[in-house]
PAZAPA-4460 file (N, C-alpha, C; in steps of 0.05 Angstrom, whole numbers, plus 32768, in hexadecimal, padded with zeros to 4 digits):
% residues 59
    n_x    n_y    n_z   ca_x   ca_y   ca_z    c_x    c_y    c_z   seq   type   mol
   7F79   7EDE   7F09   7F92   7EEA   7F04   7F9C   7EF8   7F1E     1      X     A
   7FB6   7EF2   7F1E   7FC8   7F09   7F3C   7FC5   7F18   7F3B     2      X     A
   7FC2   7F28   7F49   7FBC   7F51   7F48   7FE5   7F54   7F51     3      X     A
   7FF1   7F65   7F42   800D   7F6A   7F4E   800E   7F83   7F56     4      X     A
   8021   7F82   7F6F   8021   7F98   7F7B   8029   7FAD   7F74     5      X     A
   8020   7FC1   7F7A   8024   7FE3   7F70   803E   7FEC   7F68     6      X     A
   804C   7FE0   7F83   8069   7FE9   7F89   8078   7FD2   7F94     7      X     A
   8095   7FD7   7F89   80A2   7FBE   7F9C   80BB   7FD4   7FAD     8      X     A
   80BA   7FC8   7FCB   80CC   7FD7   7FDD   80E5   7FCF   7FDD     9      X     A
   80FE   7FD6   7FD2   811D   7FC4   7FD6   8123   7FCA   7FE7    10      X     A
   812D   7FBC   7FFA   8138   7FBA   800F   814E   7FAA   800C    11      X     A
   8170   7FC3   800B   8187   7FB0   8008   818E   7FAB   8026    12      X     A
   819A   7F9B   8032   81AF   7F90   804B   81C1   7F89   804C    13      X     A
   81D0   7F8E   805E   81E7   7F7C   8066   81EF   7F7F   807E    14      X     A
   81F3   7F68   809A   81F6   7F65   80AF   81E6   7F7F   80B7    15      X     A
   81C6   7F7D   80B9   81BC   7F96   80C3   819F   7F86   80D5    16      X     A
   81A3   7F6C   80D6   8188   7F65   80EE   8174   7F7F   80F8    17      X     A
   8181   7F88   810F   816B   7F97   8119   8160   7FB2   810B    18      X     A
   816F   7FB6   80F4   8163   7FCB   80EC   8150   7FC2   80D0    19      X     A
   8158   7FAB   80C9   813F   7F96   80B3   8127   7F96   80BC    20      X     A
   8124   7F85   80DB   8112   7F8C   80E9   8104   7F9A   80EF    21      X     A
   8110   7FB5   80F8   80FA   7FD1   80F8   80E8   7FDA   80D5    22      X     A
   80FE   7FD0   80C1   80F9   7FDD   80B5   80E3   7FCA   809D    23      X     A
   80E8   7FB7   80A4   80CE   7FA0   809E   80B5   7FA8   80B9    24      X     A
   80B8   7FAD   80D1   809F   7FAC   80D9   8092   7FC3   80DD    25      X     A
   80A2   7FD7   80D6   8099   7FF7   80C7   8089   7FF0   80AC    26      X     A
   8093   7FEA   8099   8088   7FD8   8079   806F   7FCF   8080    27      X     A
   806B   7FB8   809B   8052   7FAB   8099   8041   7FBC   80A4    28      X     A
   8046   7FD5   80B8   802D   7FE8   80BD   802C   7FF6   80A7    29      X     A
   8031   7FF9   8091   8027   8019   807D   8005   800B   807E    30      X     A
   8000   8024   8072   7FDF   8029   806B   7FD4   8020   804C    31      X     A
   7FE7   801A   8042   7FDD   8015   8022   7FE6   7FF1   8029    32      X     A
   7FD2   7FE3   8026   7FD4   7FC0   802D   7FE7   7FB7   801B    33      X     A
   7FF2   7F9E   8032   8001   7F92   802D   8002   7F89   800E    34      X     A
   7FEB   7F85   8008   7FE7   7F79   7FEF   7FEE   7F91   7FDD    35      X     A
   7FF2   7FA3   7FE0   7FEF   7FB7   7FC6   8013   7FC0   7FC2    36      X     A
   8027   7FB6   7FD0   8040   7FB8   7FD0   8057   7F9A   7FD7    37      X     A
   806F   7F97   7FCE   8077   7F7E   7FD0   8092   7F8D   7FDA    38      X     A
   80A3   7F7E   7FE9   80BE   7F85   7FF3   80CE   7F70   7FF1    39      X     A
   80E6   7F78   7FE4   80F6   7F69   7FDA   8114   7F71   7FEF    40      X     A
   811E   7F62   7FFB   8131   7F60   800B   814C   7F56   7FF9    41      X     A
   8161   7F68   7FFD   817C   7F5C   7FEC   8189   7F59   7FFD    42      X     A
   819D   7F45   800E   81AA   7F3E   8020   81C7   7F3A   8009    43      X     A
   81D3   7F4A   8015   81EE   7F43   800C   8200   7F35   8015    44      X     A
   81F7   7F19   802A   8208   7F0C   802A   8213   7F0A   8049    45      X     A
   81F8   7F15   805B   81FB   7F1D   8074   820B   7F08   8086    46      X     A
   8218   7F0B   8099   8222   7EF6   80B0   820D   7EF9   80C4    47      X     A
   8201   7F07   80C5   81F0   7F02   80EA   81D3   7EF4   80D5    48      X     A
   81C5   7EFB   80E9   81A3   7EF8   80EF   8190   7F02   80CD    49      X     A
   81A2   7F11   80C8   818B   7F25   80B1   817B   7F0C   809F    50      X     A
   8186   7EFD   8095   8177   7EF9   807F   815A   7EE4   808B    51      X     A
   815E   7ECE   80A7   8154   7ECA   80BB   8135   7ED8   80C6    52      X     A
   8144   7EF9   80C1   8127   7F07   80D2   8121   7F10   80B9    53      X     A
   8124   7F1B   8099   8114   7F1C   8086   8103   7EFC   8087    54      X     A
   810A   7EEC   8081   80FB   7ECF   807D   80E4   7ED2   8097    55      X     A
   80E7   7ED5   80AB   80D9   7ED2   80BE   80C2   7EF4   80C2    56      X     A
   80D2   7F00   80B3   80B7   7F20   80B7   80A3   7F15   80A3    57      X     A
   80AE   7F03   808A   8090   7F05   8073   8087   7EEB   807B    58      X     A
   8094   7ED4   8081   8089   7EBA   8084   806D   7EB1   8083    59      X     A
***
């Protein structure tokens, strides 16, 4: 059976690239493992890069 994660992190966006970034690769240093939390990204529909560098921080 899946073990599900503790917590899920929402993360809403829109046209915010570089600040997705920080704030996904802030997410992947915490101290409680990856596995024990899930982050869910809501893009509302961005024009630049955002949805691009979510796909590419969890890949």
């Amino acid at each position: 059976m899946t073990r599900r994660p503790d917590c899920t992190v929402v993360v809403p966006t829109y046209n915010r690239m570089a600040l997705l970034a920080r704030t996904l690769d802030s997410l992947s240093r915490q101290d409680l493992g990856t596995d024990r939390f899930e982050v869910l990204v809501v893009d509302d529909g961005s024009t630049d890069a955002t949805r691009d560098t979510s796909t590419r921080a969890y890949s």
